[in-house]
C-alpha positions in Angstrom: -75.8 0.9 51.6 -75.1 2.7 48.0 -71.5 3.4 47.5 -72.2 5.9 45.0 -73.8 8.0 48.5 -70.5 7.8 49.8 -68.5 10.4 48.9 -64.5 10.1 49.3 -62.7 13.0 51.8 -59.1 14.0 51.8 -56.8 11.0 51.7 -59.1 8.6 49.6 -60.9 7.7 52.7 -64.7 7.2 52.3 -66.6 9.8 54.8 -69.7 8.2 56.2 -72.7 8.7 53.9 -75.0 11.2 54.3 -78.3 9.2 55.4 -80.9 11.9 53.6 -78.8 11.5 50.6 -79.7 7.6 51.2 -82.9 7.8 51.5 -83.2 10.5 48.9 -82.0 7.5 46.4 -84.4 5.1 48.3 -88.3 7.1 47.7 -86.9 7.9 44.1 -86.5 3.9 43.5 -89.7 3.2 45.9 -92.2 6.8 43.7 -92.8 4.3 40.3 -95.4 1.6 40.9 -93.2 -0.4 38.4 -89.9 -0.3 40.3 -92.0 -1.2 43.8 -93.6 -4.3 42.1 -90.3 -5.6 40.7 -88.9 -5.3 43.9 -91.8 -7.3 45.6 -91.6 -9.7 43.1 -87.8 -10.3 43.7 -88.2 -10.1 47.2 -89.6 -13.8 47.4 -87.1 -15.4 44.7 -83.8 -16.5 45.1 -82.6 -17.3 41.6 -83.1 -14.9 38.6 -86.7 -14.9 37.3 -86.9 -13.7 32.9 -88.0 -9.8 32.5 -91.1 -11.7 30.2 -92.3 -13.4 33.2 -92.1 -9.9 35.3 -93.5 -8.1 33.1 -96.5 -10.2 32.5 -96.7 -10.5 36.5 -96.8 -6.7 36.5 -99.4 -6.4 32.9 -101.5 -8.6 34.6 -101.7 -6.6 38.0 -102.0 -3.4 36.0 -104.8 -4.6 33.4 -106.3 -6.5 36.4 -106.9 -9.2 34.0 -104.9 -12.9 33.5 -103.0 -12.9 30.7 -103.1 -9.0 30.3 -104.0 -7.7 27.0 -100.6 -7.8 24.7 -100.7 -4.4 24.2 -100.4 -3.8 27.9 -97.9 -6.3 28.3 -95.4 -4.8 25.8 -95.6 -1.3 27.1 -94.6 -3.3 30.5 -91.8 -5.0 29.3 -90.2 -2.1 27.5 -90.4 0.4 30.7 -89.0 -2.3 32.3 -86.1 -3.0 30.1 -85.5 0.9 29.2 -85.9 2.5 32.2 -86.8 0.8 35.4 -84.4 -2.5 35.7 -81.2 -0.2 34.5 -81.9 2.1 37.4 -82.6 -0.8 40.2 -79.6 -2.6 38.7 -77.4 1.0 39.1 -78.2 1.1 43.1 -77.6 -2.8 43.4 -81.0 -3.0 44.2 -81.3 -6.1 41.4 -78.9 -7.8 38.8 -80.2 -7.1 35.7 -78.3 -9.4 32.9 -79.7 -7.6 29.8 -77.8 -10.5 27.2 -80.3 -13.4 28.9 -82.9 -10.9 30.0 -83.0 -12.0 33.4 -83.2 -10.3 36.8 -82.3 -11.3 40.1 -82.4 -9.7 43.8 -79.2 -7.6 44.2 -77.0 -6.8 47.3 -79.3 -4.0 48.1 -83.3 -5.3 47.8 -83.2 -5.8 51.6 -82.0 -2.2 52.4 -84.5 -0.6 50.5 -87.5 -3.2 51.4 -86.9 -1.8 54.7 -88.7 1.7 53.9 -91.8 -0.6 52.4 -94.2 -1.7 54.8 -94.6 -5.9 53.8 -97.6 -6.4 51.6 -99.7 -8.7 53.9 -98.1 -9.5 57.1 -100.3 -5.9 58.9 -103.1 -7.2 57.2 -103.1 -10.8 58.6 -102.1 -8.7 62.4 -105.7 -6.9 61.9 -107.9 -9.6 60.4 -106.7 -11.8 63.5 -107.6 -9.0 66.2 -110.1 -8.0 64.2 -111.5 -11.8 64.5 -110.9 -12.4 67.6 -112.3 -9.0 68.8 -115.7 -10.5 67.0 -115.1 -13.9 68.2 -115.2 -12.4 71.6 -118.1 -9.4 71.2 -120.6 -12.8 70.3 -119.3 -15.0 72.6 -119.9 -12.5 75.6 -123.1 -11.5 73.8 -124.3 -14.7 73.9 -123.0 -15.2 78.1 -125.3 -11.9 78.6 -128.2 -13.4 76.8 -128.4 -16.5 78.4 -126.7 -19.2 75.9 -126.5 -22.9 77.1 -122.7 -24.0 77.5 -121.5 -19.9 77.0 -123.4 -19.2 80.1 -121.9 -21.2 82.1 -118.9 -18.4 83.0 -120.1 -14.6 83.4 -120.1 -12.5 80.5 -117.3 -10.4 82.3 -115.7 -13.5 82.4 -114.9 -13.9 78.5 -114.9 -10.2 78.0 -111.5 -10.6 79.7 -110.4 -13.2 78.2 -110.8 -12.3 74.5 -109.4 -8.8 75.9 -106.3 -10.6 77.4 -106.1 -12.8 74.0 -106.2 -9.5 71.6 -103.6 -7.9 74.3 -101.3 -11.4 74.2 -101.9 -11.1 70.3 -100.1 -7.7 70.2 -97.6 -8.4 72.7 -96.2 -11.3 70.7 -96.5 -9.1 67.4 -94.2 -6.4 68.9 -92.0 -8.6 70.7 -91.4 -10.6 66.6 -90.8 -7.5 65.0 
């Protein structure tokens, strides 16, 4: 993962890395908001993307206003160029091309995107149970009550099947991951 992690032994072989040194590297990259939202950003693109752009994306997230006040913006862009980009570029996390102020996803975004739970996907997971577990408490509901059409099968009937659904629902999440 990060040559640097792997120290060389006796006869110029390469001893097999220590993993908590790894990972040691990993949560200092993944402890700065700044680092974690460059990363994200890259993790979607496949050319290089301008530091003015990512730090804009980033300005804006932080001010929580679109375009983000310039003062915000600059303070952005310098961390980024000073600090942050130098040290993902280092663990070949990103290519960072400093002369056309560009960065790109590096050899090792994917290894450390593993220790970062994806921004989204859980919450789609939940909002669909969480739907369908509604979807199902009215529709039974509405068996128990007496609804034309929903009455027609039990209400022990659809409790199932929304229950089976919401099961089916994890069984396929698991089985994808």
């Amino acid at each position: 993962m990060f040559a640097e992690l792997s120290p060389v032994g006796e006869g110029g072989r390469a001893e097999t890395p220590n993993p908590a040194a790894r990972e040691d590297v990993v949560f200092d990259l993944l402890k700065n908001d700044r680092r974690r939202m460059v990363m994200a950003l890259l993790a979607d693109e496949v050319e290089s993307v301008t530091i003015g752009d990512v730090a804009r994306t980033i300005a804006a997230t932080e001010a929580e206003e679109t375009p983000a006040p310039e003062k915000v913006y600059k303070s952005v862009y310098v961390s980024l160029q000073q600090t942050h980009l130098p040290k993902l570029a280092e663990n070949g996390v990103i290519e960072y091309n400093r002369s056309t102020g560009t960065v790109a996803p590096g050899p090792n975004l994917d290894d450390v995107l593993v220790y970062v739970e994806p921004t989204g996907v859980s919450d789609i997971w939940q909002s669909e149970e969480l739907i369908l577990g509604l979807v199902g408490l009215v529709v039974t509901l509405a068996a128990v009550v007496g609804v034309p059409l929903v009455s027609a099968l039990a209400a022990e009937v659809w409790a199932v099947f929304f229950f089976t659904a919401i099961i089916c629902l994890n069984a396929y999440r698991l089985l994808a991951q």
